[in-house]
C-alpha positions as CSV (number, residue, x, y, z in Angstrom):
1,X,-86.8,39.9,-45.2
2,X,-84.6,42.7,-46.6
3,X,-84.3,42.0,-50.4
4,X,-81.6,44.4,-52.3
5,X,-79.6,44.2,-56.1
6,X,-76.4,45.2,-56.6
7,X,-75.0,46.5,-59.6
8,X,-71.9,45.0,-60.4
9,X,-68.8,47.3,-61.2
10,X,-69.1,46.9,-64.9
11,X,-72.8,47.4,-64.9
12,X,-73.7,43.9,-66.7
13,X,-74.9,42.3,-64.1
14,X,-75.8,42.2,-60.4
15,X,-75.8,40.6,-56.6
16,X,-78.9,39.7,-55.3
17,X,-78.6,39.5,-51.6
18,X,-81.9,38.5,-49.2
19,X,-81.0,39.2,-45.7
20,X,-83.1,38.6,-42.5
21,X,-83.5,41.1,-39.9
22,X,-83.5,40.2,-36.1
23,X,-87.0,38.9,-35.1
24,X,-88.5,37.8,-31.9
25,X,-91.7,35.9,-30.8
26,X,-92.9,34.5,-34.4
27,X,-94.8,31.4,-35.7
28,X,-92.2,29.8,-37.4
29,X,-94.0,28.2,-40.1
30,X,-96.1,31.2,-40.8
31,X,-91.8,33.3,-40.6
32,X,-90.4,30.8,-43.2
33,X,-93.3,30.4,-45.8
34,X,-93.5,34.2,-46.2
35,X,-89.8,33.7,-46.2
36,X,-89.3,31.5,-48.9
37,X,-92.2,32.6,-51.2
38,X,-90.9,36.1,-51.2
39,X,-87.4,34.7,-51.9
40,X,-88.9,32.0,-54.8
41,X,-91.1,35.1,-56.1
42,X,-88.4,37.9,-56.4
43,X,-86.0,34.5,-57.9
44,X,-88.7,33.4,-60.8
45,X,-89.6,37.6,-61.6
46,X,-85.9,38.5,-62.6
47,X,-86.5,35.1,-65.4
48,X,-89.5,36.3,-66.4
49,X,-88.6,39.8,-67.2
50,X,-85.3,38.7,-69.2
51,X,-87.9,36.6,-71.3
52,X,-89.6,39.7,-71.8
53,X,-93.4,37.7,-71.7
54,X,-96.5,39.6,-73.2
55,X,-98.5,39.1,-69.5
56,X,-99.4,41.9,-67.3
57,X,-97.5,42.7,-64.0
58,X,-100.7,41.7,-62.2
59,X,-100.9,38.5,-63.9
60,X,-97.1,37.6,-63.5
61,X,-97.6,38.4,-59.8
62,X,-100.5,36.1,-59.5
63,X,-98.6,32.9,-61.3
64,X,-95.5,33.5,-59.4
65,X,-97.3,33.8,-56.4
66,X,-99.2,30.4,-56.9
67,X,-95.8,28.9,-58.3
68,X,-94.1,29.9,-54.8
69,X,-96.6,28.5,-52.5
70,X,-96.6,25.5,-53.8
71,X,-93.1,25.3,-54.0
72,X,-93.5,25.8,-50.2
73,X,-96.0,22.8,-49.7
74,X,-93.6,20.5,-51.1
75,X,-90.6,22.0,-49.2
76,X,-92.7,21.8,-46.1
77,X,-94.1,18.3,-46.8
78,X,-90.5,17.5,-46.9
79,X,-89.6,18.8,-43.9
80,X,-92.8,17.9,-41.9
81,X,-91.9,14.4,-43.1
82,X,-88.4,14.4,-41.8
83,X,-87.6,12.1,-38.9
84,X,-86.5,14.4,-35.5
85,X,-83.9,12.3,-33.2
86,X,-86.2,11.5,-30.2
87,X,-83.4,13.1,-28.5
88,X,-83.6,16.1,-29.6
89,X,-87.6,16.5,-28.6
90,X,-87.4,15.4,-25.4
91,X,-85.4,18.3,-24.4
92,X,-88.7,20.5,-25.0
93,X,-89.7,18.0,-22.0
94,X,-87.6,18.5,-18.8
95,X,-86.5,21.6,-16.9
96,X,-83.5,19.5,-15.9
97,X,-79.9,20.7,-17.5
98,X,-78.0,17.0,-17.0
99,X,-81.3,15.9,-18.9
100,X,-81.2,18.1,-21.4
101,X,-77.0,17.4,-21.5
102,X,-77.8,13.5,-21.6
103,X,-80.3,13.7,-24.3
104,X,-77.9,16.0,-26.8
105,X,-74.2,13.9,-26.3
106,X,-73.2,12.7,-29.3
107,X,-76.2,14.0,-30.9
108,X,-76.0,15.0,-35.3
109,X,-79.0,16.7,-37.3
110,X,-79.6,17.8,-40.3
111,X,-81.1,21.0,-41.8
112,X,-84.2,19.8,-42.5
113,X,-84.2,18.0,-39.0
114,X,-83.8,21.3,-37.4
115,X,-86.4,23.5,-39.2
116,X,-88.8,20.3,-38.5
117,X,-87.8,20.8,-35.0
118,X,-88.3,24.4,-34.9
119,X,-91.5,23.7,-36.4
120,X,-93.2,20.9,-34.2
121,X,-91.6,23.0,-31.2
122,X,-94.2,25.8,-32.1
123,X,-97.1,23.4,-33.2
124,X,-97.1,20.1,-30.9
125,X,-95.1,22.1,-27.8
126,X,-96.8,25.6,-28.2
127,X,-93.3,27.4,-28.2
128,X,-92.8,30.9,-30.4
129,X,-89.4,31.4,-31.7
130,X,-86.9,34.4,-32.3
131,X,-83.8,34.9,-34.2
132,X,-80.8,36.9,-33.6
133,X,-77.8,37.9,-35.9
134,X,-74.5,39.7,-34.4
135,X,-71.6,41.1,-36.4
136,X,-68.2,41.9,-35.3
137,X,-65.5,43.0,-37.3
138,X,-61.6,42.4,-36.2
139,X,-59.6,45.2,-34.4
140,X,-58.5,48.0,-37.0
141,X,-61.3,47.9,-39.3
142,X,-63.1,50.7,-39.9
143,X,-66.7,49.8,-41.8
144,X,-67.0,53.4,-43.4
145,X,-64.0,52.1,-45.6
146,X,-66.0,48.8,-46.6
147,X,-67.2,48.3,-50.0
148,X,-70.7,47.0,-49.7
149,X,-70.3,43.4,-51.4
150,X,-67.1,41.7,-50.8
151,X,-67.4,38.3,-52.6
152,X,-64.5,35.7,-51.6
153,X,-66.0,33.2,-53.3
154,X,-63.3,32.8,-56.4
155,X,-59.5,33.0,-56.6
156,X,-60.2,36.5,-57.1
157,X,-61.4,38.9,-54.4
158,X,-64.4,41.0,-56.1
159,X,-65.9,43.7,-54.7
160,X,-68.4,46.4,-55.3
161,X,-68.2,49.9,-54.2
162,X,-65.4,52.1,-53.6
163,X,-62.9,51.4,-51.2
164,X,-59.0,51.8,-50.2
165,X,-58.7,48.3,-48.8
166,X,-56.5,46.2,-50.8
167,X,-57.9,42.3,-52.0
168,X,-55.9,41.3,-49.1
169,X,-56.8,43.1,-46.6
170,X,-60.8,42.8,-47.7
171,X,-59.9,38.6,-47.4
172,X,-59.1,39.8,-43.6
173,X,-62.0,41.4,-42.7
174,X,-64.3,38.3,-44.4
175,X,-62.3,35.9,-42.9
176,X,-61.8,37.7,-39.5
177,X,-65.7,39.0,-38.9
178,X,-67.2,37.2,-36.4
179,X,-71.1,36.4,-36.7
180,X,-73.2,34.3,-34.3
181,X,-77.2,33.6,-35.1
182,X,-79.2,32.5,-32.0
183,X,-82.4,30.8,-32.4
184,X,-84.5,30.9,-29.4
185,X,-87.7,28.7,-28.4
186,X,-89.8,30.6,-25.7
187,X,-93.0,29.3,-23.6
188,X,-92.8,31.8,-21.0
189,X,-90.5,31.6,-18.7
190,X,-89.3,28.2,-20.2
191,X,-86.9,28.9,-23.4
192,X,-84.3,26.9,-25.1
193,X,-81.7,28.5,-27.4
194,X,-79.3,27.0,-30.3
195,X,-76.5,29.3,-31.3
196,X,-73.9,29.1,-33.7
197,X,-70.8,31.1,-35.5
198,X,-70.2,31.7,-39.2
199,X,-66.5,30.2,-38.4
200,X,-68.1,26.8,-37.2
201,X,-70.1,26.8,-40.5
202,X,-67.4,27.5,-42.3
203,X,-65.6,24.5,-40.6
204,X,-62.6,26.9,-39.3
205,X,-63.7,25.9,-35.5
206,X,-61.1,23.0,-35.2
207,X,-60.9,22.8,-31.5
208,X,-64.5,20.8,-32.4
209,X,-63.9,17.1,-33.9
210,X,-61.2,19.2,-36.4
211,X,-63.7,21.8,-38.2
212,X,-66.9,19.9,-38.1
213,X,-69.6,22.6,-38.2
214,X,-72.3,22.6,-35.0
215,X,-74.9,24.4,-32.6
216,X,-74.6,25.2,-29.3
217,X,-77.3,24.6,-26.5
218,X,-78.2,26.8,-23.8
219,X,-81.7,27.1,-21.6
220,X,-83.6,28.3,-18.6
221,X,-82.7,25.4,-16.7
222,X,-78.8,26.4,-16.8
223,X,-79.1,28.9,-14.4
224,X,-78.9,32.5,-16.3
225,X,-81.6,34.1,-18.0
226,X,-82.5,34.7,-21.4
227,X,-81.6,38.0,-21.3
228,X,-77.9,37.9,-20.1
229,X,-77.8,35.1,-22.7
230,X,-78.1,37.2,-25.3
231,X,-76.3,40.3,-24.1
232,X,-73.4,38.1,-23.7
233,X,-74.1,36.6,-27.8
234,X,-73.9,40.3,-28.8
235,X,-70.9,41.1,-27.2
236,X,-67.5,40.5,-29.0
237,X,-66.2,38.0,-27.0
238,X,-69.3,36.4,-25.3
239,X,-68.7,33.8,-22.1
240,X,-71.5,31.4,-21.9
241,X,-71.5,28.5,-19.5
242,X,-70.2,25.1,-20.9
243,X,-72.9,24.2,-23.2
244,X,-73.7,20.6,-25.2
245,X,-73.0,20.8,-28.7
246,X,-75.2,19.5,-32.1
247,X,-73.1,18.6,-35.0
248,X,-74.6,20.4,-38.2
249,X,-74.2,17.3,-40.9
250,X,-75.3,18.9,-44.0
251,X,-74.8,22.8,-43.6
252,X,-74.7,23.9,-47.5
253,X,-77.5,21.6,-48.9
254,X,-80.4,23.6,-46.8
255,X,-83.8,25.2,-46.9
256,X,-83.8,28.8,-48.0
257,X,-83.8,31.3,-44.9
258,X,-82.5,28.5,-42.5
């Protein structure tokens, strides 16, 4: 996880951004409690120091440490908890693509659903898992004149860092990047991979039920292999065969690093 702070322009206050690099291969549940206690930890240390408490750095460390974790056992309890469609598992099952198609039409999960998928993919099914994050911006833009936070979030297009980009040409290049994550389940030659696009999430996507956001699913058993599957997701305009789609019912109310 790369953690960074922003000064804002005025210098009163900050962005906090927690970013996760590409990884391949990983436990999952061993990749998202390190993930969320480091996230929790660096959260609960920024309160702390505003308080300005008499307690050494060692001893802070130590009680947010323990505070994190078992955050994490209730998150995890609540996930390990969640109900998977039945659907949804028994694609881990066959090496048959009109299986796998029949099992995900019409299928809808929910964040918790799908980490608790992930997970139980890694633990029941013995599966490792890897995640991948490609950025493209639109024709024209050149990054070296991005600022490095554009936040679209208000009315009012902030930024910080210098740049000669007006507010409505920055709204361009947020709205216009494209971004795909693929997640990817691997037991050796067998893998399954769900893939989505910031503009889905968003709910921009309207050529699918009018915005609603959703994964895509791809495998071995479609006939191309894992690696042409993910040079196409990094090119700009991948072509993938027809794939079965997973509406996304709660994107927004999820766990942290999902």
């Amino acid at each position: 996880m790369k953690h960074s702070k922003v000064l804002t322009n005025d210098g009163k206050g900050y962005y906090e951004i927690f970013e996760s690099s590409d990884f391949e291969y990983v436990n999952p549940l061993e990749y998202y409690a390190d993930f969320f206690i480091q996230h929790r930890m660096s959260v609960e240390k920024d309160i702390l120091i505003l308080k300005k408490l008499p307690f050494s750095t060692s001893s802070i460390q130590e009680f947010l440490f323990n505070r994190a974790t078992d955050a994490w056992n209730d998150m995890y309890l609540i996930i390990s908890n969640t109900e998977i469609p039945t659907n949804l598992l028994s694609v881990l099952g066959t090496n048959k693509k009109k299986n796998q198609i029949k099992f995900l039409k019409g299928l809808s999960i929910n964040s918790f659903q799908l980490l608790g998928f992930i997970f139980k993919a890694c633990s029941v099914n013995g599966f490792s898992y890897s995640q991948y994050k490609v950025k493209h911006h639109h024709k024209g833009v050149n990054p070296s004149d991005l600022p490095i936070i554009i936040d679209t979030s208000n009315e009012k297009i902030e930024h910080i860092g210098n740049t000669k980009l007006t507010d409505s040409e920055l709204k361009q290049v947020v709205d216009h990047r494209k971004v795909v994550v693929a997640k990817f389940l691997d037991k050796g030659e067998e893998w399954h991979c769900l893939y989505t696009t910031f503009k889905s999430l968003r709910g921009d996507e309207k050529n699918w039920k009018n915005g609603q956001p959703h994964l895509h699913y791809i495998s071995s058993s479609f006939g191309i292999s894992r690696k042409d599957v993910l040079e196409s997701l990094r090119s700009n305009k991948y072509q993938l065969p027809s794939t079965p789609h997973i509406d996304l019912i709660d994107y927004g109310n999820k766990p942290v690093g999902v």
